[in-house]
C-alpha positions in Angstrom: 5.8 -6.5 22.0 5.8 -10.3 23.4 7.0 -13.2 20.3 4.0 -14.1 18.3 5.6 -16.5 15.8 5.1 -14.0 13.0 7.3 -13.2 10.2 7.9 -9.3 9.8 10.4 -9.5 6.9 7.9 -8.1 4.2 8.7 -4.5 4.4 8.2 -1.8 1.9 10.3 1.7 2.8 9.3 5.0 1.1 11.6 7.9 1.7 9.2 10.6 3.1 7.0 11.1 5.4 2.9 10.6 4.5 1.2 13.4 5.9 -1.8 12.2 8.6 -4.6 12.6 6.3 -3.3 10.8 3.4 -1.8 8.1 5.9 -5.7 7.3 6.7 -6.6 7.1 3.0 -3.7 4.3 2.1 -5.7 1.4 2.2 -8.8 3.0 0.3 -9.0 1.4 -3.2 -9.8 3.4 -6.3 -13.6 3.4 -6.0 -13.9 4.4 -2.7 -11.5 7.7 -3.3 -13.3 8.3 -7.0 -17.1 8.3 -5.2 -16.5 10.4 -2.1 -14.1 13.0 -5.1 -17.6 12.9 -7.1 -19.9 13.7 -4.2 -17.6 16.8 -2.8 -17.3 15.0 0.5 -14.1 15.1 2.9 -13.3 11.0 2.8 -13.3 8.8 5.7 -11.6 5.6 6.2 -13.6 2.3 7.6 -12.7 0.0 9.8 -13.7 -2.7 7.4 -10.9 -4.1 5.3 -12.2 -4.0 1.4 -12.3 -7.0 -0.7 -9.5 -7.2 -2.8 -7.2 -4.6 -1.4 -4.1 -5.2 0.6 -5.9 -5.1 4.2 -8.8 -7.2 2.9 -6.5 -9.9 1.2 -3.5 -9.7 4.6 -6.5 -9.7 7.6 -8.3 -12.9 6.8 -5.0 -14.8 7.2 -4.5 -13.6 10.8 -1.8 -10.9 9.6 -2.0 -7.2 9.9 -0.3 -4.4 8.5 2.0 -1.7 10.5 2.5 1.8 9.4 5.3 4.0 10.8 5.6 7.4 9.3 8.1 10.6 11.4 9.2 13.5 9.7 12.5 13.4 8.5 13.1 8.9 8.8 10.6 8.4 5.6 7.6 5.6 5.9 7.2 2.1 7.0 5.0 -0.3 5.8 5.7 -3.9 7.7 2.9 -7.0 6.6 3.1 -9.4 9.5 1.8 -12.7 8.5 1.5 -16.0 11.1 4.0 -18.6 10.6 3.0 -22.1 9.3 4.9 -24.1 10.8 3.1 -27.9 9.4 1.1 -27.0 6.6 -1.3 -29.5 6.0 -2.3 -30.9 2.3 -5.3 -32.3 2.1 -5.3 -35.5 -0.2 -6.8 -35.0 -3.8 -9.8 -36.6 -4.1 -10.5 -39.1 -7.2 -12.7 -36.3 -8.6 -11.1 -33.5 -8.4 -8.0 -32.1 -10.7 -4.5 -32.5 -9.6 -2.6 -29.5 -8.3 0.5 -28.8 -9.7 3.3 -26.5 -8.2 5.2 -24.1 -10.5 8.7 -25.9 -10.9 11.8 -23.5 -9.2 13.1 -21.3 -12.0 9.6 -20.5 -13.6 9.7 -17.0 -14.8 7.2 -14.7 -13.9 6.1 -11.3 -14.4 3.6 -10.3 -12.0 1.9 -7.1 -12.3 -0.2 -4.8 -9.0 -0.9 -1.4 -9.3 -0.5 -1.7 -5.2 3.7 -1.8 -4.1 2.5 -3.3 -1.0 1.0 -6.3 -2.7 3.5 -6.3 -5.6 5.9 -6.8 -2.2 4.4 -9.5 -0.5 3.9 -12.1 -4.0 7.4 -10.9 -5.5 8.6 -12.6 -1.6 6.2 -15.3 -2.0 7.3 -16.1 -5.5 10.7 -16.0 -4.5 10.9 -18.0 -1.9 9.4 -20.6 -3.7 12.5 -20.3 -6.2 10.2 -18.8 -8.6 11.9 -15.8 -10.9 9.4 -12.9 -10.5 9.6 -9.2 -12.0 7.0 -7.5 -10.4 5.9 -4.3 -12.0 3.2 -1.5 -10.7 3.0 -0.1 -14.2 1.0 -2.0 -16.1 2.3 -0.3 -19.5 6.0 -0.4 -18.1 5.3 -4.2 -17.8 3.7 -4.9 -21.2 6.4 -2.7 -23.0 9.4 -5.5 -21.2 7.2 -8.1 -22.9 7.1 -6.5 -26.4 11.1 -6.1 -25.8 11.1 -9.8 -25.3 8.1 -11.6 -25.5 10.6 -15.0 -24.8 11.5 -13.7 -21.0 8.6 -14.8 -19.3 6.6 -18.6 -19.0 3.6 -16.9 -16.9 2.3 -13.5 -16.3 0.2 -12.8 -12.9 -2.3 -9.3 -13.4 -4.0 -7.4 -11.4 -7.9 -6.8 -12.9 -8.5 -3.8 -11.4 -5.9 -1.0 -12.3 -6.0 2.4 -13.2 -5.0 4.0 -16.8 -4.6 -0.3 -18.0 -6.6 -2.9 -16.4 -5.9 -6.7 -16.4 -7.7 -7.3 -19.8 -5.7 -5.2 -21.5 -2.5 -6.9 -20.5 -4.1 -10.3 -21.2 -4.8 -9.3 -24.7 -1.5 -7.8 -25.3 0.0 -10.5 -24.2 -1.8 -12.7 -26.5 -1.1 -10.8 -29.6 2.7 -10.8 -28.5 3.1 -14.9 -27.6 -0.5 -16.5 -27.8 1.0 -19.7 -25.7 1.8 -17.4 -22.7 -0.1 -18.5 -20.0 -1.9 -15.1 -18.2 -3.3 -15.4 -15.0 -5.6 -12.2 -13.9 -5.9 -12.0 -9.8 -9.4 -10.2 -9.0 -12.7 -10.0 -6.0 -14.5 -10.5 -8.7 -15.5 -11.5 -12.0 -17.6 -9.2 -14.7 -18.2 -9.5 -18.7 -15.0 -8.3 -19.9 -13.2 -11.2 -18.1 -15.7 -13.1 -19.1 -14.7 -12.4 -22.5 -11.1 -12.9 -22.1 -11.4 -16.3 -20.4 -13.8 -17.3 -23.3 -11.5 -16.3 -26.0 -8.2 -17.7 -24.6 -6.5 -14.3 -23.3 -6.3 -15.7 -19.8 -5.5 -18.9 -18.3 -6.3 -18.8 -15.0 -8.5 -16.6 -12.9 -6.9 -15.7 -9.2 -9.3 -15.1 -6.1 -7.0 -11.9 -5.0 -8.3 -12.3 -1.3 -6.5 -15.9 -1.3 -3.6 -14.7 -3.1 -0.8 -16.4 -0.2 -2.4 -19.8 -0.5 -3.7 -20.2 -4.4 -0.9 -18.2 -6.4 1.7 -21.1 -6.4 -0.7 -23.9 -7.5 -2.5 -21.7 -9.7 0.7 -20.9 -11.6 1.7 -24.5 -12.1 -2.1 -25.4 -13.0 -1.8 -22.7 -15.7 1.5 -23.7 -17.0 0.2 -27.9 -17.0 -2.7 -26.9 -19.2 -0.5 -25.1 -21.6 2.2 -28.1 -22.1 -1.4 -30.4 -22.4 -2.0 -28.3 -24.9 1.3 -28.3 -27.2 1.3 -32.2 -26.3 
C-alpha cells in the first residue's frame, strides 16, 4: 500500500477469530440486528455507513476502517484517519459564543457501548492530555462514580445503549454530584433528552457523527458553563 499520510495507530485487538458471518454484521447497530431478529429474516449488511455508528461517524472524515480476522492470530480492527497537518480555526465571530478547550488534566469518564469508538475518543482525549476512563458498561461506569463521585470533572455518554441508555447515566449522575457536567453524544435528539437537558441532567449535547472535531471544545464549553455557574 503506497504512503497516504494517514495515521493507523488506533487499533483495537480481540483474541479470536470472528467467524465470516458475524464479521459482516460488526458495523450493524442495534436496530438494524433487533428488526431483521423480529421479521425471521437472514440479515444483510449495506454498503451505507449508519448514522451514529462507528463507520458512519469514521467515513465522513475521509478514514476507513480495516478488519483482519485468521484462525488461530485473533482479530484486527485498525481506524485509519487523514492527518491534519495545519488545522485551521476559524475566527469567532462577535456573535457567536467562545469555544473553550478542556484544560490538560481534565478528568473524564467517557462511556460507548461500541470498544471501537470507546478506542478512538479514549486516544483522542489523550492526546489532548485529557485523563479519560472509558468504559463499555454503562452500569460498570456509574457504579466507579457511586465509589467516588469526586474522580471525575466531566462525563461523555453514549444515548443509545443497550440494558442503560445515556439518560440513565445523566440522571445518576446528577443524584450522585449535581455540579457534574454530563455530556450525552447522540444522531439524534428525542423527548427523553429533551427532558434531561430541560431539567439540568445534561450539559452538553454531542453530534456523535462529529465526534473527532466537537468532543474537545464541547468538554471545555461544558466545564466554562459550570464554573459560570458556581461564580
Amino acid at each position: 500500500m503506497a504512503p497516504d499520510r494517514s495515521s493507523e495507530n488506533n487499533e483495537l485487538k480481540l483474541g479470536a477469530m470472528i467467524p465470516p458471518l458475524l464479521l459482516a454484521k460488526s458495523f450493524s447497530s442495534f436496530a438494524d440486528l433487533a428488526a431483521a431478529y423480529d421479521e425471521g429474516t437472514d440479515y444483510v449488511i449495506t454498503r451505507v455507513p449508519r448514522p451514529g455508528s462507528t463507520v458512519g461517524i469514521v467515513a465522513p472524515h475521509g478514514g476507513r476502517i480495516e478488519v483482519l480476522s485468521q484462525p488461530g492470530q485473533g482479530s484486527r480492527f485498525a481506524i485509519v484517519l487523514p492527518i491534519e497537518v495545519e488545522p485551521v480555526h476559524a475566527p469567532v465571530a462577535a456573535d457567536e459564543e467562545p469555544v473553550h478547550r478542556a484544560v490538560p488534566g481534565t478528568r473524564v469518564l467517557y462511556i460507548d457501548d461500541d470498544p471501537t469508538m470507546a478506542v478512538v475518543a479514549q486516544q483522542l482525549l489523550e492526546r489532548a492530555g485529557l485523563l479519560a476512563r472509558c468504559e463499555t458498561d454503562a452500569a460498570v461506569a456509574i457504579a466507579h462514580l457511586q465509589a467516588d463521585p469526586l474522580a471525575y470533572d466531566v462525563v461523555v455518554t453514549d444515548y443509545n445503549m443497550p440494558e442503560l441508555s445515556g439518560t440513565d447515566v445523566a440522571r445518576a449522575a446528577h443524584a450522585l454530584r449535581p455540579e457534574l457536567p454530563v455530556i450525552v453524544s447522540s444522531g439524534y435528539i428525542d423527548e427523553a433528552l429533551r427532558e434531561c437537558a430541560q431539567d439540568g441532567s445534561v450539559q452538553g449535547l454531542l453530534n456523535k457523527e462529529r465526534t473527532l472535531e466537537d468532543l474537545l471544545p464541547t468538554i471545555g464549553n461544558a466545564l466554562a458553563a459550570v464554573r459560570v455557574v458556581r461564580a
